[in-house]
N, C-alpha and C positions, 0 to 999 in steps of 0.2 A: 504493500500500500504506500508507505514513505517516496519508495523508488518510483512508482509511476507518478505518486504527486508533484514529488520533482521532475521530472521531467517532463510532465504538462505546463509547469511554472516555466522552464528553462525554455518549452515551444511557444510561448505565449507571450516570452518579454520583448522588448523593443531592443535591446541589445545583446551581444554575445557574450557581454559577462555576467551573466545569470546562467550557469547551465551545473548539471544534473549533480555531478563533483563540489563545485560550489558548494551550491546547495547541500551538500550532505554533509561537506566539511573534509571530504576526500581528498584534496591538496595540500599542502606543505603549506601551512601559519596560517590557515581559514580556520576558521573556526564554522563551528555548524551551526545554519540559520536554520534551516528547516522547521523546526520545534518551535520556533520564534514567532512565526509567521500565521497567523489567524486564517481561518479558511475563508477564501475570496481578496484576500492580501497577494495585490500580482509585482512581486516585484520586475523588476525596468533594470535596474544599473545596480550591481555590485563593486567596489571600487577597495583590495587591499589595503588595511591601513599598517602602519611599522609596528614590529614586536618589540622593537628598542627601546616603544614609548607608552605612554601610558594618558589613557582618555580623564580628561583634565575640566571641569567642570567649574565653572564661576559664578555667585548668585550675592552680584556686588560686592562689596570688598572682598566677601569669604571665596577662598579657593580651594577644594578638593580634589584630590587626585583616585581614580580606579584601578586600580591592576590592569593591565590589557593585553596578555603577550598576546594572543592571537585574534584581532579585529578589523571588521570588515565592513563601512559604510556601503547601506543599503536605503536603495532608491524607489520608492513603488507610487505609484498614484495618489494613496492617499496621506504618508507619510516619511519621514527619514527614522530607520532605526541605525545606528552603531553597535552593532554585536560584537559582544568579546566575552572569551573564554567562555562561561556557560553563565552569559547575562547579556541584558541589552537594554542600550536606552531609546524611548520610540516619542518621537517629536511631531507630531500632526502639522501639515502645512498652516495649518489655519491662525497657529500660535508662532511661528517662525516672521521673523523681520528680514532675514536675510542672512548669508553664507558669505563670509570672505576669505582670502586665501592668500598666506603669507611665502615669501621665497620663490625655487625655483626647482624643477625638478634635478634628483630628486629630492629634494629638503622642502620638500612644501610642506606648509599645513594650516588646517581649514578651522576657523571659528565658525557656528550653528547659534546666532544669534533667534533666543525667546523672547517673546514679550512677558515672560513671567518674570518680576522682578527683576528684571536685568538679567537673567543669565542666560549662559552661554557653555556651549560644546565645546573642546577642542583636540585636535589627534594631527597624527604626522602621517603624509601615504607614507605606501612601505616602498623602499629605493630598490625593490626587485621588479617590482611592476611597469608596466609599460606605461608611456605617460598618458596616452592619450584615454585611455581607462579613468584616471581620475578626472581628465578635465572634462569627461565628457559626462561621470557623474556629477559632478560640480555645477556643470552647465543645466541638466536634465532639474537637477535640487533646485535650483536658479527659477527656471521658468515654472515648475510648478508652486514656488512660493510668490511669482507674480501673478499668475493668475489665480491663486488663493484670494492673495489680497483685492486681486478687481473687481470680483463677481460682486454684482450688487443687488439689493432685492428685490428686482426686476426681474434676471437674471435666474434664481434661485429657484421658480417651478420648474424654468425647462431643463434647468442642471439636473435635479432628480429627476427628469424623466430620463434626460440622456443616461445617467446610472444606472437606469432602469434597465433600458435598450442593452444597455453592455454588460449586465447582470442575466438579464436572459437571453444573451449570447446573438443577439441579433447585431451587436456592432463587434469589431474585433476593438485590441485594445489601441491599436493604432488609429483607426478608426474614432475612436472613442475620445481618445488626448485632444486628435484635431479640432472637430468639432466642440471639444470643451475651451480652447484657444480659440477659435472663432465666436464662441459664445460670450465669452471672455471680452475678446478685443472690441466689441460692439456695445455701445451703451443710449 
């Protein structure tokens, strides 16, 4: 059951770093999402983060630090989680102000600004990965925290119905983004 969930998930993302390995935590410093993942949660972009560092957490002056060796920003439709080790943090676009992203590869790394109280995410990719992998979940986290932010309540019956449409599999998920960025862009 696990195996073919994953692999329906890995058939159905928008990108190729999602796929079935991933997902299960089968490669060398992923850690396993799979368990993480609520049923009808489709993730989009996977993005390695560094085992050197450790996910780093800010809620105004106060700063915490997590254990991290093994984590992996994940990207899906309706949220950003940071998995690591056998835990994960899961940020809903609706609450996110924005992603910014410090350095160059590979020594980049990304603050996950909330509007809760000031705080904030933060991790290092990992310097084995390719780069175009991070920036392209970066970018992906990007637009769907602007289009969060647009929808207005005009907007909001035809976005449920559009979830709707893509719930009972009548839009694909590609399908489904577009039209929620055209919905989006129009006011």
């Amino acid at each position: 059951m696990r195996v073919s969930r994953a692999e329906r998930l890995a058939d159905n993302a928008l990108s190729q770093t999602v796929t079935k390995d991933v997902l299960l935590g089968n490669l060398n410093y992923y850690p396993e999402i799979l368990p993480y993942l609520p049923e009808g949660e489709q993730p989009h972009y996977v993005a390695l983060l560094s085992v050197n560092a450790d996910l780093r957490v800010d809620i105004g002056p106060q700063t915490g630090v997590l254990k991290s060796n093994n984590a992996a920003l994940v990207a899906s439709e309706e949220c950003v989680r940071i998995a690591f080790n056998s835990n994960y943090v899961v940020e809903p676009y609706e609450v996110l102000e924005g992603i910014e992203v410090a350095g160059k590869h590979p020594k980049r790394s990304f603050r996950l600004h909330c509007g809760a109280d000031g705080q904030s995410w933060s991790h290092t990719e990992a310097k084995t990965a390719d780069d175009w992998i991070f920036e392209d979940t970066i970018a992906f986290i990007r637009d769907m925290i602007e289009m969060s932010s647009s929808i207005g309540d005009a907007n909001i019956s035809e976005l449920k119905e559009l979830e709707r449409l893509h719930q009972d599999g009548q839009l694909t998920n590609a399908e489904y983004i577009q039209r929620k960025k055209d919905l989006v862009g129009r006011d």
